[in-house]
C-alpha positions in Angstrom: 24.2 -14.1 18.4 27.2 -15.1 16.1 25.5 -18.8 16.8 23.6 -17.9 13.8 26.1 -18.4 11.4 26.7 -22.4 12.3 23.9 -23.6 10.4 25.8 -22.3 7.3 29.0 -22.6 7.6 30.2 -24.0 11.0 33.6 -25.6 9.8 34.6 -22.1 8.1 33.1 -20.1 10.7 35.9 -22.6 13.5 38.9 -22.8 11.0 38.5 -18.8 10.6 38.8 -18.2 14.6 41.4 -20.0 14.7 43.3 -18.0 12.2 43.1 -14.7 14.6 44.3 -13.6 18.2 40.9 -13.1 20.6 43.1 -9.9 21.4 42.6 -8.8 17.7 40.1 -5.8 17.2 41.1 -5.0 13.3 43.2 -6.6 10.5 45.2 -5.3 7.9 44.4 -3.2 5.1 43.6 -4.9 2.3 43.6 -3.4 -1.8 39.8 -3.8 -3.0 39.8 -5.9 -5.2 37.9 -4.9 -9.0 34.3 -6.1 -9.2 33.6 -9.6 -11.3 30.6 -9.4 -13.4 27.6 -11.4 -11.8 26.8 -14.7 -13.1 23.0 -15.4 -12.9 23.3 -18.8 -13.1 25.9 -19.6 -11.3 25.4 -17.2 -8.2 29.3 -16.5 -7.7 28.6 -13.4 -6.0 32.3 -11.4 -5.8 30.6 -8.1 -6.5 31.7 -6.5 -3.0 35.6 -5.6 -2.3 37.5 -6.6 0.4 38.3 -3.9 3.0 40.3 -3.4 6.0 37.3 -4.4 8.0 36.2 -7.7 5.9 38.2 -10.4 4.3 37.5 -13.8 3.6 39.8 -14.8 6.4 37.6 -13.4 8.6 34.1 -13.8 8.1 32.5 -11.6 10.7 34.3 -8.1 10.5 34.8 -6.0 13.1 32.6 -2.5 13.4 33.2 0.0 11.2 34.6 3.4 12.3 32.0 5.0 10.3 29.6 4.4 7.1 32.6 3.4 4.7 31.7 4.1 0.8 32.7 2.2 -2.2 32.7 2.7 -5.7 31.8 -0.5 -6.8 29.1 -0.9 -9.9 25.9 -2.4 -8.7 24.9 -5.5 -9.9 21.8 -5.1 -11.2 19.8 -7.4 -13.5 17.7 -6.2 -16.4 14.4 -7.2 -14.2 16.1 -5.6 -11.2 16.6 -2.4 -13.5 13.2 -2.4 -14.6 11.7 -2.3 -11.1 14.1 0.5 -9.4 13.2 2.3 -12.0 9.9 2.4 -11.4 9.8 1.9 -7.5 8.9 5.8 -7.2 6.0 6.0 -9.6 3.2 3.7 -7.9 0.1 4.9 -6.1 -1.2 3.7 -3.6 -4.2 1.4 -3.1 -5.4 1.5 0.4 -3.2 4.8 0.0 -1.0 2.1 -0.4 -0.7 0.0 -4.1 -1.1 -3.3 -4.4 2.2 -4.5 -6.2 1.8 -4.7 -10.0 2.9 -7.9 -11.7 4.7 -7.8 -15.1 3.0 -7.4 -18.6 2.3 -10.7 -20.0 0.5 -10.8 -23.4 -2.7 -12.8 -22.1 -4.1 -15.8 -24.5 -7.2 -14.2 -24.2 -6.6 -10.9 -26.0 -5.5 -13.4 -28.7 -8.8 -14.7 -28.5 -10.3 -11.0 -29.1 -8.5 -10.0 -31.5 -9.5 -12.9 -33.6 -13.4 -12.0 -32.7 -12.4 -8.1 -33.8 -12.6 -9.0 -37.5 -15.9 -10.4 -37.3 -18.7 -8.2 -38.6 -19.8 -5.7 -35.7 -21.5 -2.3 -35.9 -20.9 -1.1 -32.4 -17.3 -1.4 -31.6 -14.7 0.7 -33.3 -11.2 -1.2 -33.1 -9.4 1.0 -35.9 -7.5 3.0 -33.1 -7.0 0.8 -30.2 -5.8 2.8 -26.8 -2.7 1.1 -24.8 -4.7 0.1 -21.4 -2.5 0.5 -18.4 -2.7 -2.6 -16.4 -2.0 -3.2 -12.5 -1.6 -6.8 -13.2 -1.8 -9.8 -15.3 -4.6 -11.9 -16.7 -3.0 -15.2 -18.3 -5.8 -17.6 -20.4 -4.0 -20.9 -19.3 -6.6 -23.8 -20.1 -9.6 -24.5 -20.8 -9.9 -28.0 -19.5 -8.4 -30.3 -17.2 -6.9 -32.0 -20.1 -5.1 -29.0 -20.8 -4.1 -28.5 -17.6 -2.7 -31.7 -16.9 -0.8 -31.8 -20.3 1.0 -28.3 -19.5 1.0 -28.4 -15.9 1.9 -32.5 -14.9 0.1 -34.2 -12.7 1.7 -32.6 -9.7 2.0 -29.0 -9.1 -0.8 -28.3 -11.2 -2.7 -26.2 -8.7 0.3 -24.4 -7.1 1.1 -22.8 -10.3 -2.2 -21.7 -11.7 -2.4 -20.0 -8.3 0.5 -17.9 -9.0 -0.8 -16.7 -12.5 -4.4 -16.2 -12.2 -6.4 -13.1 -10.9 -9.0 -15.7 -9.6 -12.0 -14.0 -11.0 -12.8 -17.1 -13.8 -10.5 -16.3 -16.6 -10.4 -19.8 -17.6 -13.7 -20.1 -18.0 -14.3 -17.6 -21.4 -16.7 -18.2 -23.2 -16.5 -16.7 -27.1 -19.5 -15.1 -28.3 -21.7 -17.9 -31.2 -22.2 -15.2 -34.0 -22.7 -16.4 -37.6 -20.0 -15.2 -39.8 -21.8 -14.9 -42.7 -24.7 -13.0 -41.3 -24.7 -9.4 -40.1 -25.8 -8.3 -36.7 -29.3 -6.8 -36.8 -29.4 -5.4 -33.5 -25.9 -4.0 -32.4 -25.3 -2.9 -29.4 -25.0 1.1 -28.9 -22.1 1.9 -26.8 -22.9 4.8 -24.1 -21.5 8.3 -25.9 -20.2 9.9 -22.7 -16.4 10.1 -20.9 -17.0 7.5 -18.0 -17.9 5.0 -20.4 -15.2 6.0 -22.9 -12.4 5.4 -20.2 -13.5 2.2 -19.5 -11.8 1.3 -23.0 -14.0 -1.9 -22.8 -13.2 -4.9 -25.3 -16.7 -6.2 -26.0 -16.0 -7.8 -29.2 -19.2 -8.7 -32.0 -21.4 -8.1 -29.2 -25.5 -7.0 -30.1 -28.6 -7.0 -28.3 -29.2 -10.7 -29.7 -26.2 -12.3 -28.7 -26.5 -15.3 -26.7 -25.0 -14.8 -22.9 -24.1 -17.8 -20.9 -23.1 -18.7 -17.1 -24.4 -14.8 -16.2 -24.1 -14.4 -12.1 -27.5 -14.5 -10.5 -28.9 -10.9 -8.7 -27.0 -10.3 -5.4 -29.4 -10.6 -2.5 -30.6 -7.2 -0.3 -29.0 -7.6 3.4 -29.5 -3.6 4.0 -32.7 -1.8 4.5 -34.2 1.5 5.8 -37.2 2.5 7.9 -38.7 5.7 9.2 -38.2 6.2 12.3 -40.6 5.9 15.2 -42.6 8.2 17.9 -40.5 6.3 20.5 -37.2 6.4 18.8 -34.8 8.8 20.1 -32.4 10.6 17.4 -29.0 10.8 17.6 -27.1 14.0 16.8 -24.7 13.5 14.0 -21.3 14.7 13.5 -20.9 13.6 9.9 -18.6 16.4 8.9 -16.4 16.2 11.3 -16.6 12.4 13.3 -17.9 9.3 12.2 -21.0 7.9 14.4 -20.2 6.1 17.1 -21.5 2.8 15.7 -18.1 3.1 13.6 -15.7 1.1 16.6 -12.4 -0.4 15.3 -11.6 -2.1 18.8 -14.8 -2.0 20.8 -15.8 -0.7 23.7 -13.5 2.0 22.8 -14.3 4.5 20.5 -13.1 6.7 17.6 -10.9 9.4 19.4 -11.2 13.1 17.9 -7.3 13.9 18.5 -6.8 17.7 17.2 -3.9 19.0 15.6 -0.9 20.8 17.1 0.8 21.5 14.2 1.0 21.0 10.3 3.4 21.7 7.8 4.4 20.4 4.4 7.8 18.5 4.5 8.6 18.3 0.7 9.4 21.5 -1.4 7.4 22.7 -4.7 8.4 20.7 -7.1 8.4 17.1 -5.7 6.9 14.4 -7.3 4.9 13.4 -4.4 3.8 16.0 -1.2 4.5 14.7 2.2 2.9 16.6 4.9 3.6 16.2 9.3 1.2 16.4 11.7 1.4 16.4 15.4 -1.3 15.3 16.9 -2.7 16.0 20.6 -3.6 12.6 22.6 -2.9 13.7 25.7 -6.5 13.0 26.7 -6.3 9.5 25.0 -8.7 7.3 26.6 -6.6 4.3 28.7 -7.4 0.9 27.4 -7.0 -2.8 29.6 -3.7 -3.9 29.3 -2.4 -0.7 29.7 -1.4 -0.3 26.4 0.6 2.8 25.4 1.7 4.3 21.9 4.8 2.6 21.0 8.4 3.3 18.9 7.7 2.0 15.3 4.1 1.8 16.0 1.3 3.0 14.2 -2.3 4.9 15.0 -5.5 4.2 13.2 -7.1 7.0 11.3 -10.9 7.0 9.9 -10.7 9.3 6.9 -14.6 10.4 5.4 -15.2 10.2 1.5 -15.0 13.7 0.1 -17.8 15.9 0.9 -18.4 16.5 -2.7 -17.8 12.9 -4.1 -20.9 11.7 -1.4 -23.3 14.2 -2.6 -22.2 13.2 -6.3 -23.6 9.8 -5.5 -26.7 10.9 -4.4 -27.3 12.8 -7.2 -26.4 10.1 -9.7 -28.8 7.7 -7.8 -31.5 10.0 -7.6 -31.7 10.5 -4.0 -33.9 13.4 -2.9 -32.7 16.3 -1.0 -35.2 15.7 2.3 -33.5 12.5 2.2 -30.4 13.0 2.3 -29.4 14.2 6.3 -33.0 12.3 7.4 -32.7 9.9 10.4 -33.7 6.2 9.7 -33.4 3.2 10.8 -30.8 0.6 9.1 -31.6 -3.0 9.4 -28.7 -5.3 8.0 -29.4 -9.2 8.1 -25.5 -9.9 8.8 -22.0 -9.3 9.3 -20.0 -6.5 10.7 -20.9 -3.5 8.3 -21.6 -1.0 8.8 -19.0 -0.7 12.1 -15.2 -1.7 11.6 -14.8 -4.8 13.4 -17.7 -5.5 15.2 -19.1 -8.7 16.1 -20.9 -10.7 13.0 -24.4 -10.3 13.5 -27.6 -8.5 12.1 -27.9 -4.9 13.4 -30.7 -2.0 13.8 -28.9 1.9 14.2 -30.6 4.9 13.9 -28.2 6.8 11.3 -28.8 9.0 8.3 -27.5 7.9 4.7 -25.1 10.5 4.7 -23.6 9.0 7.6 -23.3 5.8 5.5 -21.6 6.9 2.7 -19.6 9.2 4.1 -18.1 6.8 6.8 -18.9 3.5 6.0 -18.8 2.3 2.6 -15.4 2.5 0.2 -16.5 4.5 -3.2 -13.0 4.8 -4.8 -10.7 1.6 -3.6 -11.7 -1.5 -4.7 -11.8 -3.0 -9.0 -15.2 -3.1 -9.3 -17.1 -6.6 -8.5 -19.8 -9.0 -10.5 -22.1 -8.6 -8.0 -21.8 -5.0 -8.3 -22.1 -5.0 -12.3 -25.3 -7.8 -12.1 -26.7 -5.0 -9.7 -26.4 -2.1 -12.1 -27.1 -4.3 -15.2 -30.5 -5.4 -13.0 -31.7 -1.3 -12.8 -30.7 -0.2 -16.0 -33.6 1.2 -18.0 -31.4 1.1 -21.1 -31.3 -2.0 -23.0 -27.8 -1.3 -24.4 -26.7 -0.7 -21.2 -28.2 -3.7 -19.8 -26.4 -5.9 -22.0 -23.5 -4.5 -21.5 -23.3 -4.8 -17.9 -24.5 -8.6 -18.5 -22.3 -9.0 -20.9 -19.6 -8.2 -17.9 -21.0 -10.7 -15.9 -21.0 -13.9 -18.4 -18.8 -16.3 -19.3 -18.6 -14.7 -22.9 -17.3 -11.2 -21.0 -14.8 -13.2 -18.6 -11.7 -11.4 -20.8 -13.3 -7.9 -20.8 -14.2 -8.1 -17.0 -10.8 -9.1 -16.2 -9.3 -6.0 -18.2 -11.7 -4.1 -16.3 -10.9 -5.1 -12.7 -7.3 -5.4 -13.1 -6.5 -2.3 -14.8 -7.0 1.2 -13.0 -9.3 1.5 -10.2 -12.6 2.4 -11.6 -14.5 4.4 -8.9 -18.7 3.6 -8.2 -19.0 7.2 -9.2 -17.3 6.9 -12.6 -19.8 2.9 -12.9 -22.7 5.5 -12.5 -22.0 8.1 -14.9 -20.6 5.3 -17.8 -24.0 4.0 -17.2 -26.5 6.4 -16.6 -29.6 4.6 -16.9 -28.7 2.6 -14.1 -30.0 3.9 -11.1 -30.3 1.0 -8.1 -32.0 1.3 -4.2 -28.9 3.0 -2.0 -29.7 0.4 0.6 -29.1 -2.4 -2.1 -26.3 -0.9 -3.5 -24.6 -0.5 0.0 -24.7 -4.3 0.6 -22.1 -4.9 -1.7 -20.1 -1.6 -1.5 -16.8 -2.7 0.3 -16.1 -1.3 4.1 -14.5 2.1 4.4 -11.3 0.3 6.3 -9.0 2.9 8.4 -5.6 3.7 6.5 -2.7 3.2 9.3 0.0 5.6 9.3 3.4 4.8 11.7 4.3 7.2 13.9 7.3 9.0 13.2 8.6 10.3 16.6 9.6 8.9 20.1 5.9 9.2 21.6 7.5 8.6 25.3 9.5 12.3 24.9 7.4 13.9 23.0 5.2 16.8 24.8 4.6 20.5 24.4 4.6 23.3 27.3 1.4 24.7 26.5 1.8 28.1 28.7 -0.4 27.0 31.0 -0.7 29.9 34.3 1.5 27.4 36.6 3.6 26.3 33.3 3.8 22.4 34.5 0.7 21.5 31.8 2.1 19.3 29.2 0.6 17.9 26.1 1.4 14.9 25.0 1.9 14.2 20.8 2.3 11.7 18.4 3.8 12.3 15.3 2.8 11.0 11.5 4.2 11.9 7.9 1.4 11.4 5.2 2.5 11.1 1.3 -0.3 12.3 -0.8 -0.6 9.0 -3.0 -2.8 10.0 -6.6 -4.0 8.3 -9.8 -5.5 9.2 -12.8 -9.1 10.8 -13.1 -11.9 9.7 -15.8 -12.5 13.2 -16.0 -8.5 14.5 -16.3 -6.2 15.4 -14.0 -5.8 13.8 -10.7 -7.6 12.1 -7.7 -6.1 11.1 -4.3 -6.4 8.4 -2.0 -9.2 8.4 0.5 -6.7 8.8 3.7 -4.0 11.0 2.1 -6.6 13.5 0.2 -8.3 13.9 3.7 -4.8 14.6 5.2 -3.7 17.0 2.6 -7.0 19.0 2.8 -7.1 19.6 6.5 -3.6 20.1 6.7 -4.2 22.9 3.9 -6.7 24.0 6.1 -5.0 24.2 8.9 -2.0 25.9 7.4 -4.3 28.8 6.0 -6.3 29.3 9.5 -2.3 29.7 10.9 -1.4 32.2 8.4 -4.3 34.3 9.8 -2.3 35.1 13.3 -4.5 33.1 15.4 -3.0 31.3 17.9 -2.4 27.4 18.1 -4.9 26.6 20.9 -7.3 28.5 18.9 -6.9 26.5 16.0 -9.6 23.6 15.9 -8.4 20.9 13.3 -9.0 17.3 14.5 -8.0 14.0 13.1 -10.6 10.9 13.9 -8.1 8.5 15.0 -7.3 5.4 17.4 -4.5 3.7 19.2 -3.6 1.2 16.3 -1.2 -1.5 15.8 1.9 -1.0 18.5 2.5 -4.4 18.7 3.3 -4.5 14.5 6.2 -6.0 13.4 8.6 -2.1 13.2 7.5 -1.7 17.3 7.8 -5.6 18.2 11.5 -5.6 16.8 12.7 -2.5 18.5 15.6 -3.1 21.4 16.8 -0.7 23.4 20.5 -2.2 22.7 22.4 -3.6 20.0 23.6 -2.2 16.4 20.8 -1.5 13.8 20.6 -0.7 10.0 17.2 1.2 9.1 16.8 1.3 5.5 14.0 3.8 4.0 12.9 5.4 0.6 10.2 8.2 0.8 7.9 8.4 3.8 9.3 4.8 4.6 11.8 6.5 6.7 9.7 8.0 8.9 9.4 5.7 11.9 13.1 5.5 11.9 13.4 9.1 13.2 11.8 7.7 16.2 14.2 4.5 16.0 16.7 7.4 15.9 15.7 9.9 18.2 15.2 6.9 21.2 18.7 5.7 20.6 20.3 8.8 20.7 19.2 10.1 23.9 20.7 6.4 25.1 24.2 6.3 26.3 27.0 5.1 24.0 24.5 4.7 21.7 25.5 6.6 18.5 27.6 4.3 17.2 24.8 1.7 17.1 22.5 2.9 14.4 22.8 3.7 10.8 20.2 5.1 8.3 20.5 4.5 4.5 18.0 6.8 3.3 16.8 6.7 -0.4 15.1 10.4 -2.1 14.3 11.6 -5.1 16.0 14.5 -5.1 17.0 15.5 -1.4 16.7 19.7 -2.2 12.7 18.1 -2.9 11.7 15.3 -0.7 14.0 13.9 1.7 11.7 14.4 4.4 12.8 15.6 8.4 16.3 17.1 7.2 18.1 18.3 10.0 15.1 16.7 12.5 17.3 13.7 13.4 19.1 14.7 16.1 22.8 16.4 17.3 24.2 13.3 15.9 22.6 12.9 12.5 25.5 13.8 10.1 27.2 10.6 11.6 24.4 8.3 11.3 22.5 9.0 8.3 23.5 9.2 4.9 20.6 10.3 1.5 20.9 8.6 -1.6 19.4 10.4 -4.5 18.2 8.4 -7.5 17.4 11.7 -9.4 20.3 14.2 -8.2 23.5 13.7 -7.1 25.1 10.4 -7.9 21.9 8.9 -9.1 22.0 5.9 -7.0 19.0 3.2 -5.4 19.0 3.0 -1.8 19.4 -0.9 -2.6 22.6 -0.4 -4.7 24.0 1.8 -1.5 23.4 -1.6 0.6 26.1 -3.3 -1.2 28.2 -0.5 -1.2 27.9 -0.4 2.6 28.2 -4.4 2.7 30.8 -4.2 5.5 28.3 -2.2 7.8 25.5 -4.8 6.7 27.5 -7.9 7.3 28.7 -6.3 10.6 25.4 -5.8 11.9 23.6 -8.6 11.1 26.3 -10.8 12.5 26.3 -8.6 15.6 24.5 -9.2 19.3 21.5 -8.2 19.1 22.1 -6.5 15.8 18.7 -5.8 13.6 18.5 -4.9 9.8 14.9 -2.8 9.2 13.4 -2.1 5.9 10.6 0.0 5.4 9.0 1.4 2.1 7.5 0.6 -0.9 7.5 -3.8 -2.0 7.5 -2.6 -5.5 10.8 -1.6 -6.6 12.7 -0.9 -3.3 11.5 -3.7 -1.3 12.5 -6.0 -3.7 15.4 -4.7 -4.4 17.0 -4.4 -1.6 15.9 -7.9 -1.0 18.1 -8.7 -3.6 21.2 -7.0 -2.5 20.7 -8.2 1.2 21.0 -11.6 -0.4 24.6 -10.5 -3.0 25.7 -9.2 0.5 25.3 -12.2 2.3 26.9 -14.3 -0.6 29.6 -12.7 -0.9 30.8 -11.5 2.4 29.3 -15.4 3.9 30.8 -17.0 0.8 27.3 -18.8 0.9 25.3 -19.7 -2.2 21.9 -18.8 -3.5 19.7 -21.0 -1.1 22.1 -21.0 1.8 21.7 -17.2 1.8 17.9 -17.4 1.4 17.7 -19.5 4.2 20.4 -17.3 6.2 18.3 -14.3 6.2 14.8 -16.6 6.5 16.3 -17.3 9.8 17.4 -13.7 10.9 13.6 -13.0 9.8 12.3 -15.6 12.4 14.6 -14.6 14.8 13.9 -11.2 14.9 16.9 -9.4 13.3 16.1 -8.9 9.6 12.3 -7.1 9.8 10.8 -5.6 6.9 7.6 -3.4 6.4 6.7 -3.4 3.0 3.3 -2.6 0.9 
């Protein structure tokens, strides 16, 4: 309620009320007033004019008639700039990025580049190669002297937290080489592409150099066995299902939901392809507690690694043919691998290696780890190679390792071709591969209203759908060109599939396409939020808008309702990739309004929230009123952040903290939810 506001600002919020009639529903116009430049320091926030609806004399306006617009220059700071910018050019990790932190010249390239004049046969540094990075790596100390001399006694710890990557930076080591003698045994560097791409710094490094603090040999928790007389097989599905040992909430399994329908929502040309899919679950199993798919929720999906990346691997590791698809028996001595989130405990399954790799272990995800590299360096059969990779895993390679695992993702395929001589046991190498974790996609209709007549002989069979929007996320390739994400690839490709086998003329029901998937998270923040009542705000760039056309298309089949829900959309370029154009409902024209950052006026979503800082202020201060934000952190997420918090100073006539806190407390109460990643 309103009540909110008293923690702020109760003696303006009384002295205001007093000012006006209860009878009052609007004031007077009132001439916006020009923009004043934002002061940083200061926070005097008067960036956002006064209108009929808002005026300092009234600090909790009455409900816009419509969406009003302003022309009113953003404020934007330099570092705010930088990141709208770039908010449309991240991939994602987990098909969704991990956020980036800025550039930062780290203390220990300094350190390099003084070890790059010393005498080296090996390492060419006449044309170094601008490394893209994903985050920073910052040398801070290199004792506790140091540490409390920069950092105080206090606070120390807090800090360093906030700057380091956590994989030992502090602890480099520099390599002990003797200036005036020349290395007599330099280390060869690997002459093929993988390795190349790597763009690994490894200094005056030779065969002799002296490696110190080197990780010790990861242990073997995963073995095989033949099977025996008395053991039964198991028919696999590894093309098309995972086994069933794969269980994200057991006792329930993996569904196989098929597809109804696929299409691509973005037009040739976008910078990213979004595609829909409707998926069958009429026949989804009922779980206890009754629970049921959910507005704003989202569904599990187990996507396989690519057919051809999985036989790639084998390959490289020198796995035989006969072995490949041949039952066995997997012992592990711990934990939940290979299922999702089973119980933590040693296991024995009757599976077949394919199975594994296509199912359960992560091959493209995750930087690559020290007990990977000491696992590689400890089967390598050539000695440059093998120093190298324990070079990687010393204190003397802390700098290059840290390059290495926070710059692009490097792919186990990609570790295996830069080092070819490296060929470890698949069960040893699959205890330290990460988990192939389900990607979550939220579901972008009304699943309660949502059905299909399926021309059944009495035409009363229904089938019940759920609806998802999937952006294909990408990244660069060792090899040129592109790769996509694990989920989104698998998306695109069946949905390509899928489209082709339509073109053909067969019919729908004919058309077997299925999607391994599960009832996910309906209880996440986007479905816990949702009321059936009250004003709401749902701000989206890209596929972040979809579950807002299920926000949408609930409320609009509610009485009285369409004057209770706005949608800021942000695009691209809306004749590319605004997504479900025209898919909103009757009322959609008076609800929804695009912002193009490419086209049109070349505007941020976030800078169209303090444009529309009457309709933000209105709805936040409202019963029940609800502000949702739903994209990407980088860029958009924080941006709009940002101009949640100019709105709120200016139209609240709070300061910086008070309107930190303001919205800290619409977060815990419920009314200001955001969905970032």
């Amino acid at each position: 309620m309103i009540a909110d506001l008293i923690g702020f600002d109760i003696v303006y919020a009384a002295s205001a009320a007093a000012q006006h009639s209860p009878m009052a529903t609007s004031v007077s116009p009132i001439t916006a007033t020009p923009a004043v430049q934002h002061d940083e320091h200061k926070h005097n926030h008067h960036c956002i004019p006064e209108t009929a609806t808002s005026h300092p004399g009234n600090p909790i306006p009455e409900e816009p008639a419509s969406i009003p617009e302003y022309d009113v220059p953003p404020i934007r700071t330099d570092e705010q700039s930088e990141s709208s910018a770039n908010s449309f050019s991240a991939e994602s990790a987990i098909d969704s990025d991990e956020p980036s932190t800025p550039r930062t010249d780290p203390q220990v390239d300094d350190l390099l580049e003084d070890l790059k004049h010393d005498p080296t046969a090996s390492v060419d540094f006449t044309a170094p190669k601008k490394r893209e990075r994903r985050s920073s790596t910052i040398l801070v100390s290199q004792n506790a002297a140091d540490l409390r001399r920069i950092f105080g006694e206090e606070g120390g710890t807090r800090l360093l937290e906030k700057t380091c990557c956590g994989e030992g930076c502090c602890r480099v080591e520099a390599l002990k080489t003797d200036p005036s003698a020349s290395p007599t045994n330099p280390v060869v560097l690997p002459s093929n592409d993988a390795f190349r791409d790597l763009e690994l710094k490894l200094g005056p490094l030779s065969l002799d150099s002296e490696l110190t603090n080197i990780t010790s040999l990861p242990a073997q928790t995963v073995s095989f066995e033949p099977l025996s007389a008395a053991d039964k097989p198991v028919a696999s599905t590894v093309q098309q299902h995972p086994p069933t040992f794969v269980t994200p909430h057991p006792p329930y399994d993996v569904f196989s939901a098929r597809i109804d329908k696929a299409r691509e929502l973005t037009n040739p040309g976008a910078e990213k392809r979004t595609y829909h899919f409707d998926l069958d679950v009429t026949d989804y199993p009922k779980e206890s507690g009754q629970v049921d798919f959910a507005v704003g929720g989202a569904i599990g999906v187990c996507a396989p690694n690519l057919e051809e990346v999985v036989s790639e691997m084998f390959d490289l590791l020198g796995v035989p043919s006969f072995a490949r698809d041949r039952q066995v028996r997997l012992k592990t001595d711990s934990g939940r691998w290979p299922t999702i989130w089973g119980d933590e405990q040693a296991r024995e399954l009757i599976t077949t290696r394919r199975e594994l790799l296509t199912w359960c272990s992560d091959l493209q995800s995750y930087p690559p780890t020290k007990p990977l590299l000491r696992l590689l360096a400890e089967h390598a059969t050539d000695e440059n190679e093998k120093k190298i990779l324990m070079y990687l895993c010393s204190a003397q390679g802390q700098a290059a390792f840290c390059d290495l695992r926070t710059g692009p993702y490097v792919t186990v395929p990609q570790l295996l071709h830069a080092f070819p001589s490296s060929k470890p046991p698949l069960a040893h190498l699959l205890s330290h591969l990460q988990q192939l974790m389900p990607r979550f996609y939220s579901l972008s209709n009304d699943p309660h209203i949502s059905c299909q007549q399926r021309g059944q002989p009495d035409g009363t069979k229904y089938r019940r759908l759920v609806e998802i929007a999937v952006t294909v996320h990408e990244s660069k390739d060792w090899r040129g060109g592109q790769r996509t994400g694990v989920g989104s690839g698998f998306f695109e490709r069946t949905a390509r599939n899928f489209i082709a086998a339509a073109n053909t003329g067969k019919p729908p029901a004919e058309l077997d396409f299925r999607i391994p998937m599960f009832r996910g998270m309906m209880a996440n923040p986007l479905a816990r939020e949702f009321v059936a009542d009250g004003p709401m705000l749902l701000i989206g760039a890209g596929v972040g808008i979809a579950p807002f056309r299920g926000f949408v298309q609930r409320r609009l089949r509610s009485a009285n309702c369409a004057n209770k829900v706005w949608v800021l959309q942000g695009v691209r370029d809306h004749l590319l990739d605004e997504i479900y154009s025209g898919e909103w409902g009757v009322h959609e024209e008076e609800v929804k309004k695009v912002v193009q950052s490419r086209g049109g006026e070349k505007r941020y979503v976030q800078e169209e929230v303090r444009h529309q800082a009457d309709l933000v202020w209105f709805i936040i201060n409202a019963l029940d009123g609800r502000v949702f934000v739903c994209g990407s952190s980088k860029g958009m997420g924080e941006g709009v952040e940002r101009a949640l918090l100019d709105v709120s100073m200016c139209k609240g006539n709070l300061n910086q903290e008070q309107a930190e806190e303001f919205w800290a407390q619409k977060k815990e109460s419920g009314q200001y939810i955001a969905e970032t990643w």
